[in-house]
C-alpha atoms as an extended CHARMM CRD file, in Angstrom:
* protein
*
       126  EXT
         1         1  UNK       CA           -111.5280000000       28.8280000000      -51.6030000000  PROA      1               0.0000000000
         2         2  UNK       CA           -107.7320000000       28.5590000000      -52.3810000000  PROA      2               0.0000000000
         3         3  UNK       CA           -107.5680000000       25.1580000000      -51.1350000000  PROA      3               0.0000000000
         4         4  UNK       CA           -110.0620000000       24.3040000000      -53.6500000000  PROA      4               0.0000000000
         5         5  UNK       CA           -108.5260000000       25.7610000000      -56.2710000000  PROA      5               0.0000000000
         6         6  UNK       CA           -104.9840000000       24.4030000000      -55.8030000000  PROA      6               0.0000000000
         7         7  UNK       CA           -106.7700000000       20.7740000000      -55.2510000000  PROA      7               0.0000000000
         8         8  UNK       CA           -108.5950000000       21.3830000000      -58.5330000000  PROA      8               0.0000000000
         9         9  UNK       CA           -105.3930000000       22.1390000000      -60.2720000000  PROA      9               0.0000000000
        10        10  UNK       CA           -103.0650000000       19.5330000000      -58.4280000000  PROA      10              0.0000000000
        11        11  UNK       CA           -106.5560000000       17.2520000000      -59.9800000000  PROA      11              0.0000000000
        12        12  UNK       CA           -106.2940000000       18.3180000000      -63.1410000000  PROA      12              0.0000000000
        13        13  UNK       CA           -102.6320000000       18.0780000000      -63.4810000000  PROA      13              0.0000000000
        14        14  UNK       CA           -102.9320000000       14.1270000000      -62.0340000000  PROA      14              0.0000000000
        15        15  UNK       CA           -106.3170000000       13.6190000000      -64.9950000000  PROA      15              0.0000000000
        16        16  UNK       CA           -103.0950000000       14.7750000000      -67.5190000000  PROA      16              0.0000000000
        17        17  UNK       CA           -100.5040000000       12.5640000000      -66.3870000000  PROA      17              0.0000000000
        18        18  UNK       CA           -103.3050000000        9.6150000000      -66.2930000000  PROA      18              0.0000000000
        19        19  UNK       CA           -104.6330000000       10.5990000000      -69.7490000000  PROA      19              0.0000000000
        20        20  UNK       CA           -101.2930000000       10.8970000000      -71.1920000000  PROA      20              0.0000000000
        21        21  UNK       CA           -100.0270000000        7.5540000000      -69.7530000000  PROA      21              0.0000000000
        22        22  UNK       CA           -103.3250000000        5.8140000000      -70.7910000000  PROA      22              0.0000000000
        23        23  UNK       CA           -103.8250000000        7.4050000000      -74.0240000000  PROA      23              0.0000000000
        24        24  UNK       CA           -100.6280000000        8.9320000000      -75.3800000000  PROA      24              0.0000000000
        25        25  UNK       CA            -97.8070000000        7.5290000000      -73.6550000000  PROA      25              0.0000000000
        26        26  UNK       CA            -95.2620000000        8.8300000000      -71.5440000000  PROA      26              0.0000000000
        27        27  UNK       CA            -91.7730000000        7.5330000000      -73.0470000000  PROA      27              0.0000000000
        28        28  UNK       CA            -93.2730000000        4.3550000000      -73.9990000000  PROA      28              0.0000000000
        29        29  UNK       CA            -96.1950000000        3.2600000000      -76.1560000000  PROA      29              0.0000000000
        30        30  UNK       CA            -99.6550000000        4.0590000000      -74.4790000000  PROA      30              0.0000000000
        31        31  UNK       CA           -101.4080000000        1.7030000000      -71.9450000000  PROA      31              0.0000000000
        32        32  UNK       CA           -103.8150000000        0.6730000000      -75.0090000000  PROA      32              0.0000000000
        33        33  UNK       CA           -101.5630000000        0.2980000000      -77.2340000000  PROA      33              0.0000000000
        34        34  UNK       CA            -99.7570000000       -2.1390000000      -75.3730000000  PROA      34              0.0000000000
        35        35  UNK       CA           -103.1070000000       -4.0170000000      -73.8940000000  PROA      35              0.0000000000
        36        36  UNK       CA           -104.1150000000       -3.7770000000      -77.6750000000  PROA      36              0.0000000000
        37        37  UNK       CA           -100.0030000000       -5.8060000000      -78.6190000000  PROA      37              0.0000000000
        38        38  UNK       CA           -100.8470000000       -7.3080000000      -76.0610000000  PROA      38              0.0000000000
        39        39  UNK       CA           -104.2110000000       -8.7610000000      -77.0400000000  PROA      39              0.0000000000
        40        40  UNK       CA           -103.0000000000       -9.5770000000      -80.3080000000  PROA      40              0.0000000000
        41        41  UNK       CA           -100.1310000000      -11.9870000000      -79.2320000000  PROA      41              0.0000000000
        42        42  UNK       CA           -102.8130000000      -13.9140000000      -76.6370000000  PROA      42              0.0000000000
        43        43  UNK       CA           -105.3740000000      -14.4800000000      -79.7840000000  PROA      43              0.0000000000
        44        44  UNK       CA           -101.9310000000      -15.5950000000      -81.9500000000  PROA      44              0.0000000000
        45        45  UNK       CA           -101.3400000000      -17.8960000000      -78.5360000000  PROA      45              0.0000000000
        46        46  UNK       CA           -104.8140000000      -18.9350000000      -78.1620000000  PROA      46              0.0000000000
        47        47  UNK       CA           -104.5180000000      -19.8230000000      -82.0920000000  PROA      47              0.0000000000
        48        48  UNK       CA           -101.6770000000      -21.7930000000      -82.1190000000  PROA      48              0.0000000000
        49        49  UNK       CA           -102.8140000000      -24.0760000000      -79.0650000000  PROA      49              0.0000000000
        50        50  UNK       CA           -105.7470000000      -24.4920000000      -80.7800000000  PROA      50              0.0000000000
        51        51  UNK       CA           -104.3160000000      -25.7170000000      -84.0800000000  PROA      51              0.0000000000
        52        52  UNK       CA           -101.4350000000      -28.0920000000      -81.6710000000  PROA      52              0.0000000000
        53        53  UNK       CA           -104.4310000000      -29.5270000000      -79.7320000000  PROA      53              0.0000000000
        54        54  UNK       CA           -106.0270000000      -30.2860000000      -83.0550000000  PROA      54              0.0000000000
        55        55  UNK       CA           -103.1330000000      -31.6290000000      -84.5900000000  PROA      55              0.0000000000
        56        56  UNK       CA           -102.7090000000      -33.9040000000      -81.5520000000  PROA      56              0.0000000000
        57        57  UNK       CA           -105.7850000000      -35.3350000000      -80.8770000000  PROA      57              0.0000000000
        58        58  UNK       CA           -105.8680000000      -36.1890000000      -84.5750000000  PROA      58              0.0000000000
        59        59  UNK       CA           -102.5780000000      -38.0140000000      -84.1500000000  PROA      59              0.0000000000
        60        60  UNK       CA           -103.6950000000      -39.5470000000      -80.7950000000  PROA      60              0.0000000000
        61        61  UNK       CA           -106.9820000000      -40.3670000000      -83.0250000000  PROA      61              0.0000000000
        62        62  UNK       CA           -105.5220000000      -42.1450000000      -85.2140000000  PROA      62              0.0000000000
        63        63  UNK       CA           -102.7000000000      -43.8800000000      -83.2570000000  PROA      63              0.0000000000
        64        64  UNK       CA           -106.0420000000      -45.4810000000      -81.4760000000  PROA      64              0.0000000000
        65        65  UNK       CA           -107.4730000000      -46.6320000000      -84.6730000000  PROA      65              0.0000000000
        66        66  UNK       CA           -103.8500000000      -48.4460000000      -85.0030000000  PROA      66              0.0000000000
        67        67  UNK       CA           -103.4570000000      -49.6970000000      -82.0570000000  PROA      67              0.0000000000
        68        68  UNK       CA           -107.2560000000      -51.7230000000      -82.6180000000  PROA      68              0.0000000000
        69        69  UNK       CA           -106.2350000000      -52.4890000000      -85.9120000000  PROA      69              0.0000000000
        70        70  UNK       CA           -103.4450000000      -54.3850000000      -84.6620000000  PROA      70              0.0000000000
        71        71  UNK       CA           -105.0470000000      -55.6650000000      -81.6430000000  PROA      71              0.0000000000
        72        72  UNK       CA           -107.5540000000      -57.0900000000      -84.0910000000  PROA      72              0.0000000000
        73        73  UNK       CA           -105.7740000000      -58.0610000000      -86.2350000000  PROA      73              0.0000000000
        74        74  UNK       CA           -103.5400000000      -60.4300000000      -83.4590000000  PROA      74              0.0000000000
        75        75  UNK       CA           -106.8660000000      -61.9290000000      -82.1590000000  PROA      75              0.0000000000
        76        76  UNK       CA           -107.8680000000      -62.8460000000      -85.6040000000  PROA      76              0.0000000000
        77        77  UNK       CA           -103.9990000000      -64.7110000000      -86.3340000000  PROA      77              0.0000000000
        78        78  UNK       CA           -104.2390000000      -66.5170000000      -82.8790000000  PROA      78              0.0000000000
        79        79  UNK       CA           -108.2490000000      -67.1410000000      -83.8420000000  PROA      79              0.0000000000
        80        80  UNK       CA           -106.8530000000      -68.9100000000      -87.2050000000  PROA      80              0.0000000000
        81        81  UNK       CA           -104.0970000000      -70.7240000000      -85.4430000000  PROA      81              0.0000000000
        82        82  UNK       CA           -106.2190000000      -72.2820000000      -83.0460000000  PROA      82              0.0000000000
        83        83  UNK       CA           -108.5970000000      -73.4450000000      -85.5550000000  PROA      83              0.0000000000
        84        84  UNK       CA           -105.7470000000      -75.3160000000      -87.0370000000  PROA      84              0.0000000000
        85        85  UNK       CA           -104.9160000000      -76.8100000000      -84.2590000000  PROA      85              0.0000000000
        86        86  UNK       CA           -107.7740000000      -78.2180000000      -83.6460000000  PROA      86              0.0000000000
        87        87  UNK       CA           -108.5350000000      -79.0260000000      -87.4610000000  PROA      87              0.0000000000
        88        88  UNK       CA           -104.8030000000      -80.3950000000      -87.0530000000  PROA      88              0.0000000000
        89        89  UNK       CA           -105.8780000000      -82.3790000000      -84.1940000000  PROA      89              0.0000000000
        90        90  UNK       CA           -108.8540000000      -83.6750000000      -85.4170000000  PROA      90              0.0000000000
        91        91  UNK       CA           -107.1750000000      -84.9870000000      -88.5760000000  PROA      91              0.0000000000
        92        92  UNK       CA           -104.4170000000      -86.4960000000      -86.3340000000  PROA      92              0.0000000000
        93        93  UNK       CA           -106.9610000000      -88.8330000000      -84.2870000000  PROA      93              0.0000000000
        94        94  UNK       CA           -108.9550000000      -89.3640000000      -87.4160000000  PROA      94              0.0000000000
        95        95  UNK       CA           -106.3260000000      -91.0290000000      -88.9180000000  PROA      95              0.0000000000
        96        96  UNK       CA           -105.3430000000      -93.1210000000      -85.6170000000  PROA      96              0.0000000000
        97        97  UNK       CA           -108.7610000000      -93.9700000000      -85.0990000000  PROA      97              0.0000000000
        98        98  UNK       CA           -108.5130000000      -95.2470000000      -89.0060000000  PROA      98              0.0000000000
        99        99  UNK       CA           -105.5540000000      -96.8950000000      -88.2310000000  PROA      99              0.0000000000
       100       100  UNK       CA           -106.7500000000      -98.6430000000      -85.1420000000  PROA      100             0.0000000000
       101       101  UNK       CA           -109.9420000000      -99.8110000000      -87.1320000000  PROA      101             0.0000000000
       102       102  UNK       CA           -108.1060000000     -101.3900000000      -89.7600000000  PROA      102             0.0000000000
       103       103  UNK       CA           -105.9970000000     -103.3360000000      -87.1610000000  PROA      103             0.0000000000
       104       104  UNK       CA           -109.1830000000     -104.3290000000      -85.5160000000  PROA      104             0.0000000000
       105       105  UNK       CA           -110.3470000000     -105.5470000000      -88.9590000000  PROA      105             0.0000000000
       106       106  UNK       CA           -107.2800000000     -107.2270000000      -89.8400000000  PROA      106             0.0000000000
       107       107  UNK       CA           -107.0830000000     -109.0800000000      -86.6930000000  PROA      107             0.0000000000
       108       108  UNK       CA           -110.5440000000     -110.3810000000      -86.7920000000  PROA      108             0.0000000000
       109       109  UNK       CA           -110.2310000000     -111.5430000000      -90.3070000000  PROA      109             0.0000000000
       110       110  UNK       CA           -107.2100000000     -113.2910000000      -89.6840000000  PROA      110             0.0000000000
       111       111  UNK       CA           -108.7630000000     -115.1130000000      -86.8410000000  PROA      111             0.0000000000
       112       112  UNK       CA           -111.6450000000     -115.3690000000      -88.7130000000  PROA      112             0.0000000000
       113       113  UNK       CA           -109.7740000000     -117.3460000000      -91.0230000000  PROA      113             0.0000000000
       114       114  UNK       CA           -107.7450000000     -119.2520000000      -88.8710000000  PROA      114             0.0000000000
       115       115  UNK       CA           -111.0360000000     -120.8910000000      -86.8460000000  PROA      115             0.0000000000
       116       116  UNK       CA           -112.4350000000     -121.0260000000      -90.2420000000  PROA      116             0.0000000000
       117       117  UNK       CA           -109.0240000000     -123.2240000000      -91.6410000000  PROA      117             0.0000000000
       118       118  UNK       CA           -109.4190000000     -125.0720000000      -87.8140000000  PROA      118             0.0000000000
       119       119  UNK       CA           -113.4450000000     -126.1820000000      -88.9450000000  PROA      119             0.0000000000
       120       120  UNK       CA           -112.8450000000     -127.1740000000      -92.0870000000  PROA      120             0.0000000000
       121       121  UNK       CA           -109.4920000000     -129.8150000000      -91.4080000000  PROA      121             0.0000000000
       122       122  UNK       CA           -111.5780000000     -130.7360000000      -88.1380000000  PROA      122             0.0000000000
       123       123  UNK       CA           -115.0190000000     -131.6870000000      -90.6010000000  PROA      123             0.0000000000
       124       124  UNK       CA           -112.4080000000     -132.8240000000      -93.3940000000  PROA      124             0.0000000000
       125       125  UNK       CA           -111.2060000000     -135.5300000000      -90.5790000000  PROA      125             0.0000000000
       126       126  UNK       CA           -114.4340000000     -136.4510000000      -89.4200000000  PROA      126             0.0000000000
């Protein structure tokens, strides 16, 4: 029974030093109070990534939305300077082909009057 007694005391003794490191602190703050610190710096950590994730995903958000801007607007310049160079094209064999009819033309109308000039002196002779 003395056993039991000294192992209930050396117990109760150990539930002290336990309850006074967990709850009161033995030198330094309490085991609470520093899983309770500690606590509150993780949600202040847990905060802050939140609000730099935010923050970057809007930028990245909106660097995106740039990016097709310009990308946009690029196809849309080289869009427009194709379509002048075709129009540009266009216009440039438009005015050959012109140019190529009215020499046609010319040349028939010349020779047109040249076999008509021929008939008439040949019928004036005759």
């Amino acid at each position: 029974m003395a056993r039991k007694v000294v192992d209930v005391a050396k117990l109760q003794k150990d539930v002290e030093s336990i309850y006074k490191t967990v709850y009161t602190g033995n030198g330094t703050p309490s085991i609470t109070t520093q899983v309770a610190k500690l606590e509150g710096q993780i949600n202040t950590l847990s905060s802050n990534l939140d609000t730099k994730l935010d923050s970057i995903e809007t930028e990245m958000r909106l660097k995106f939305i740039n990016v097709g801007e310009i990308v946009n607007e690029k196809f849309l310049h080289l869009s427009s300077q194709i379509k002048a160079e075709f129009e540009d094209r266009r216009h440039h064999h438009g005015i050959k082909h012109n140019f190529k009819t009215a020499i046609v033309t010319s040349v028939w109308a010349s020779v047109t009057s040249i076999v008509v000039l021929v008939l008439a002196e040949f019928i004036k002779r005759t």
